[in-house]
N, C-alpha and C positions, 0 to 999 in steps of 0.2 A: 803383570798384565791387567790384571784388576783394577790394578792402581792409574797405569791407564787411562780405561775405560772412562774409569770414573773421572778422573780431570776431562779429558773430551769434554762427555755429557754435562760436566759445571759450565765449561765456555761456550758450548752449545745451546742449550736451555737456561733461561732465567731463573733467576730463583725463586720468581714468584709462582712460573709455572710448577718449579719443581715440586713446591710445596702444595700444588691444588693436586697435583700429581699421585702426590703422598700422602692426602686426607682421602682419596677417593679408594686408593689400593687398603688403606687399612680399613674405612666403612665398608668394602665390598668382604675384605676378610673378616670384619665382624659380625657383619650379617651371615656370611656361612658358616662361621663356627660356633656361633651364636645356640644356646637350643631355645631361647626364650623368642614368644610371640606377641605382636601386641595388636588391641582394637581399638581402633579409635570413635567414639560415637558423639556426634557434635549433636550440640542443639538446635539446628537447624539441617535440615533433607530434602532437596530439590525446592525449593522456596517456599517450604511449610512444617511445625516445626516436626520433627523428630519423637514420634511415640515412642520408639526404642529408648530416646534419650529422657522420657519423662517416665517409662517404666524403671527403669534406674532410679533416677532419682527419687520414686519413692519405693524402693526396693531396700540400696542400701542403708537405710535409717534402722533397717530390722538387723545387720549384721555389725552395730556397731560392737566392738568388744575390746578387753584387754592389750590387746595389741593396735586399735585404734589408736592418733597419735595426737588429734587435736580434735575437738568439738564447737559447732555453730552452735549456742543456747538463744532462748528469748521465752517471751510469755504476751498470751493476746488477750487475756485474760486482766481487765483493769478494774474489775467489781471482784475478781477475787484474788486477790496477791499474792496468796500463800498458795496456791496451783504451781504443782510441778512446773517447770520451764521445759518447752519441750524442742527435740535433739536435730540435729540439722549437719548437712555436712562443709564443712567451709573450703575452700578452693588449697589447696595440696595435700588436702588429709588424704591420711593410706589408708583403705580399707583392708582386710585381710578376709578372705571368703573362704569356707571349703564345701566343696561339692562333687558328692562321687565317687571321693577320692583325689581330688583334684586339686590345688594350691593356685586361689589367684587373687590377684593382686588389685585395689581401684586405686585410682587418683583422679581427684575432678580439677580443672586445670582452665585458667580464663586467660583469653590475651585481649587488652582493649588496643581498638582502630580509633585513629583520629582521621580518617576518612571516610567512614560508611558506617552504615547502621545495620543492625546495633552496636552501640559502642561497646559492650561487650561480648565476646564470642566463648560460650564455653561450649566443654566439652569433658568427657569423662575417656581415660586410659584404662585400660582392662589387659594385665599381662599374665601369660600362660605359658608353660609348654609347650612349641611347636607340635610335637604329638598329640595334644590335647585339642590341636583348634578345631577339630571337626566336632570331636561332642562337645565342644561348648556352642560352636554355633547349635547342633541337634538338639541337645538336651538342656543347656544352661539356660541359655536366652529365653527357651520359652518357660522354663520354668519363673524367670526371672518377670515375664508379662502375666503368667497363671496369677505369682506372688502379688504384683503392682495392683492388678485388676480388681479382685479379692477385697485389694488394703483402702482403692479409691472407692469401692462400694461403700465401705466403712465407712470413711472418714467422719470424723467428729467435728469437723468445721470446716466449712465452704470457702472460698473467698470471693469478692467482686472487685472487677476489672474497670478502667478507664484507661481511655487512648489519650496518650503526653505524645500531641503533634510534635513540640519542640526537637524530640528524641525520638520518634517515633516509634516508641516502647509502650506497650500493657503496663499500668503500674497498679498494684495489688494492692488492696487492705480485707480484714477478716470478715466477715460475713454473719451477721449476729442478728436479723431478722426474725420475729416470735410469730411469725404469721403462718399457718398450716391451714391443711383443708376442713381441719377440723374447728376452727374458730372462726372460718369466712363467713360473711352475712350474707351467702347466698341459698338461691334455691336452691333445696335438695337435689333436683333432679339433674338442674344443672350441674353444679358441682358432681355429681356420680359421672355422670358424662364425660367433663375436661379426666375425672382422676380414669375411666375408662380409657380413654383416650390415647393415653401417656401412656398404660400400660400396654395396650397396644403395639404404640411405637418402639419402646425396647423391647418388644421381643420379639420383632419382624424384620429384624439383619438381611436376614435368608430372603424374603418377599421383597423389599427394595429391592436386591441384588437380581433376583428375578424379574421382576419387570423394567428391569433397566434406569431407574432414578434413587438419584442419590439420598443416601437415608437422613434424613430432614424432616423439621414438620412446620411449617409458618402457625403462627397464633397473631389474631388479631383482637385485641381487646379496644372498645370502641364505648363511649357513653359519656355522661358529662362528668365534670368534677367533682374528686371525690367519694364515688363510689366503688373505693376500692381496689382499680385497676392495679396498682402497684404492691396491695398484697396480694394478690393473684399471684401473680409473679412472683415474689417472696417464696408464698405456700407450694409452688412448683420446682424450685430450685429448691426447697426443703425435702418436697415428697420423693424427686430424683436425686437428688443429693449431686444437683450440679453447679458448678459454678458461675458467674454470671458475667458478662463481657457486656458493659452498659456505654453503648458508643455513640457520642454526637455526631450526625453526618455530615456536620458543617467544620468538624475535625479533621475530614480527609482533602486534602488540598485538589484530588483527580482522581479519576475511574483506575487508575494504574495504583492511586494511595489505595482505597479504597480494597481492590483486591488484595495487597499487602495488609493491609486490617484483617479482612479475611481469613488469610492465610495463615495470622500470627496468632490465633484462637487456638485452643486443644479443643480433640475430640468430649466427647460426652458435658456439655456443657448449652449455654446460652446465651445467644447474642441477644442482646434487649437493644431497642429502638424505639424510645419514648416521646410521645410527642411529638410523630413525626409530621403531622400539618403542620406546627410550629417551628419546628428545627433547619425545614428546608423548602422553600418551593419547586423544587426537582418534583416531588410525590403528589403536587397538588394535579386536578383533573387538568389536562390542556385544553376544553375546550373553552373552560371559564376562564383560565388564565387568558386566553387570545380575548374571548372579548371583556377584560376588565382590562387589557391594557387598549382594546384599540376604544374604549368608551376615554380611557385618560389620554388617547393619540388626540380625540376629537376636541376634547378640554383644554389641551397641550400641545400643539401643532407640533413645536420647533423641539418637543421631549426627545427624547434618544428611549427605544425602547431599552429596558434594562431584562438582562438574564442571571442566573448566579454562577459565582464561578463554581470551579470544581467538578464535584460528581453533576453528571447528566440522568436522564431520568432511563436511557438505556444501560449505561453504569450499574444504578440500582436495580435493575429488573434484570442484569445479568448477573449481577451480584447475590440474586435472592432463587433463578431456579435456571442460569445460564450454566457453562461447562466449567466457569471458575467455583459454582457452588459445587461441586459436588468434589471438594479439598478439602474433604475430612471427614469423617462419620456422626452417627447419633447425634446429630446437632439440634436442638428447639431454636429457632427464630421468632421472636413477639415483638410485634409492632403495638404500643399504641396511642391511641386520637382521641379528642374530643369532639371531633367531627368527621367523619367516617365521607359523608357527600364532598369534604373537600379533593379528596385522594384520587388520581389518578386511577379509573376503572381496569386497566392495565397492570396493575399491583394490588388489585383485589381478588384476582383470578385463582383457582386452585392450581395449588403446585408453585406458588409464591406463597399469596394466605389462603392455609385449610383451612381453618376454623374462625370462624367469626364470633364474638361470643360479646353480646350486646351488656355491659355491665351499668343498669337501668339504677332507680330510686330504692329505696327503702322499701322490703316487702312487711308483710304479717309477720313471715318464716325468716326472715333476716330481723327484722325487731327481737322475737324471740330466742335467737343464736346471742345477740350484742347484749342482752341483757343477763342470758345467761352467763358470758363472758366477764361482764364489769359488774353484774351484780350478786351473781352466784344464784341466781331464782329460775325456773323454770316453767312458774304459773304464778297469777296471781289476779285479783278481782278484776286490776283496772285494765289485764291488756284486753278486752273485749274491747273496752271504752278506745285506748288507742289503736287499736285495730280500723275500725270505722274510721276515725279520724284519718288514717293514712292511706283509705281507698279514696279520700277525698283532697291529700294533700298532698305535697311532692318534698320529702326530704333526703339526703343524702344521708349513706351509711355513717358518713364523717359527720354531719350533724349529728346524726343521732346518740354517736360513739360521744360526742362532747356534752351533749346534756345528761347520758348516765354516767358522767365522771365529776360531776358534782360534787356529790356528798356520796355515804358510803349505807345513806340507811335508804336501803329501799322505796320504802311507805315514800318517803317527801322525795326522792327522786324521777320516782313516776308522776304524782302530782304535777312536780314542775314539769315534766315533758306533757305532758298532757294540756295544762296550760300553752306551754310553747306550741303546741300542733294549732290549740284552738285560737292563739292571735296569728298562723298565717291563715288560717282556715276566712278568716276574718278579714285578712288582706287580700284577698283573693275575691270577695264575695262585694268589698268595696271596690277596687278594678273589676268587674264582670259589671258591677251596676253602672258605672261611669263611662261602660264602652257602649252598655243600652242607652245611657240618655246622651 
């Protein structure tokens, strides 16, 4: 009778059904008789990346061990060679964990698409006991963000980010900036201020949350060249210990790119926007933009006005305090210009830029910091003499930083700045007499 049956069913059903027939009954019987469980945590979560998944990945570097099966090595370290190589996980290594009492299992696992982006998709496999999956979600995972959080406060080295349009990927290198707050040529008072500031901001999660905006803070650094703005910046991604996401606006092809830039940044870090009068005239004021073009309509009848493509300038303003910004946590935002009146008064506003932080000429109090820096001195006869000189003359901190890296003796390196102050002093006093006669 069996035998039968079964001839029937072969001239009835094809054998290709048969056979999808009989992958499904034995996956259904494997999953029930199965006791093991598994997680899957991709690097990317609802179109922004995955904190779970970057808690991970620096979680398990701490549990590599003897049953480990293969190791990612390297070194960033090119002034010192002999520096440990340090540990990394490479795409199918098995991690072994135990917690609790608990037996589980990682695998980090990449598939590349040759149709979307990013070309690679990874993601991390976490298998367990079915029994076990509720204290792992309860107790593992968080212990696993307690661990992550802890190790990114630490870290021993930063890295900075740039946007590869082509791929439209973040691509990394290490982060090895000597600039701290403690060696900036600025005012004391300022500088107490921005480091006040900052401090501030990470520890008001709770007060964002309660007043309803997203925890963010804009920085605008503003002043001419030279003075510093970019160790600013430096000295803050050193003092927070965050990493820095340095993105040309003229890299996003659209307000839809633009948010996916956004979007592909981690939490506790910094978007940098440098230069932004130069980078784009999206940011510039509209009302000057209207009439420097319609002054060149009047010079140019038959002109075609021109706009830029890509980001628009509600794009960026939605980008900076609209519903897309608020896609991720503890974020710093820093803009900045050399000219502060070209910007769009619309993107000066608080709640895009909080702070404004005018970073001017050479003071007394920054001469004294730069010299202390390059020269190792902290007093000496002639700063009285340069002091005066610099209420009367306008040098940049980067000037100044170039004339104490001269020579290495003191005595003759003040002389020559001294000298140097008093031929612009001299240039200045020859243009003032030239504009009186």
């Amino acid at each position: 009778m069996a035998m039968l049956i079964r001839t029937i069913l072969n001239e009835m059903i094809p054998q290709q059904m048969q056979n999808f027939i009989s992958s499904k009954f034995f996956d259904l019987a494997s999953r029930c008789l199965s006791s093991d469980f598994t997680f899957i945590i991709e690097e990317r979560w609802q179109a922004v990346n995955n904190e779970t998944f970057r808690a991970v990945e620096a979680y398990l570097p701490t549990r590599i061990g003897p049953s480990t099966d293969s190791l990612l090595i390297g070194s960033h370290e090119p002034l010192n060679p002999r520096s440990p190589p340090k540990q990394s996980i490479p795409v199918d290594c098995k991690i072994i964990d135990e917690f609790q009492g608990m037996h589980l299992e990682w695998t980090l696992r990449s598939i590349e698409s040759k149709n979307y982006f990013p070309r690679e998709k990874r993601y991390f496999r976490l298998s367990c006991k079915k029994s076990n999956r509720d204290r792992v979600m309860q107790s593992y995972f968080p212990h696993i963000t307690r661990t992550a959080e802890s190790i990114l406060n630490k870290r021993d080295t930063l890295n900075i980010y740039t946007y590869d349009q082509e791929s439209s990927m973040w691509e990394s290198t290490v982060f090895k900036h000597p600039a701290t707050f403690e060696t900036l040529a600025m005012e004391p008072e300022l500088k107490q201020s921005i480091m006040e500031d900052l401090d501030s901001f990470v520890t008001r999660k709770d007060f964002f949350e309660g007043v309803g905006r997203a925890w963010k803070r804009g920085y605008l650094l503003y002043g001419p060249p030279g003075t510093g703005k970019s160790s600013l910046v430096a000295a803050i991604a050193n003092y927070l210990r965050y990493n820095i996401y340095d993105l040309q606006v003229q890299s996003a092809r659209s307000d839809s790119d633009l948010r996916h830039i956004l979007t592909s940044t981690t939490n506790r870090s910094i978007l940098l926007i440098e230069d932004i009068d130069c980078s784009t005239k999206v940011a510039h004021d509209r009302t000057k933009i209207q009439d420097d073009q319609e002054d060149d309509n009047d010079q140019q009848p038959n002109r075609l006005s021109s706009t830029d493509p890509g980001v628009t300038l509600s794009g960026l303003l939605n980008f900076l305090d609209g519903l897309w910004s608020s896609c991720g946590d503890e974020r710093i935002i820093i803009f900045t210009t050399n000219h502060k009146e070209k910007l769009d008064p619309a993107l000066l506003r608080p709640g895009r830029m909080d702070v404004h932080v005018y970073m001017g000429y050479c003071s007394a109090a920054g001469f004294r910091k730069l010299a202390a820096n390059y020269l190792g001195i902290k007093d000496h006869y002639s700063f009285a003499t340069i002091e005066n000189l610099l209420e009367n003359v306008t040098v940049t901190p980067a000037e100044v930083a170039q004339q104490l890296m001269k020579s290495d003796e003191p005595e003759a390196v003040l002389q020559s700045f001294i000298q140097f102050l008093q031929m612009k002093r001299n240039e200045i006093q020859k243009q003032d007499g030239k504009q009186e006669s």
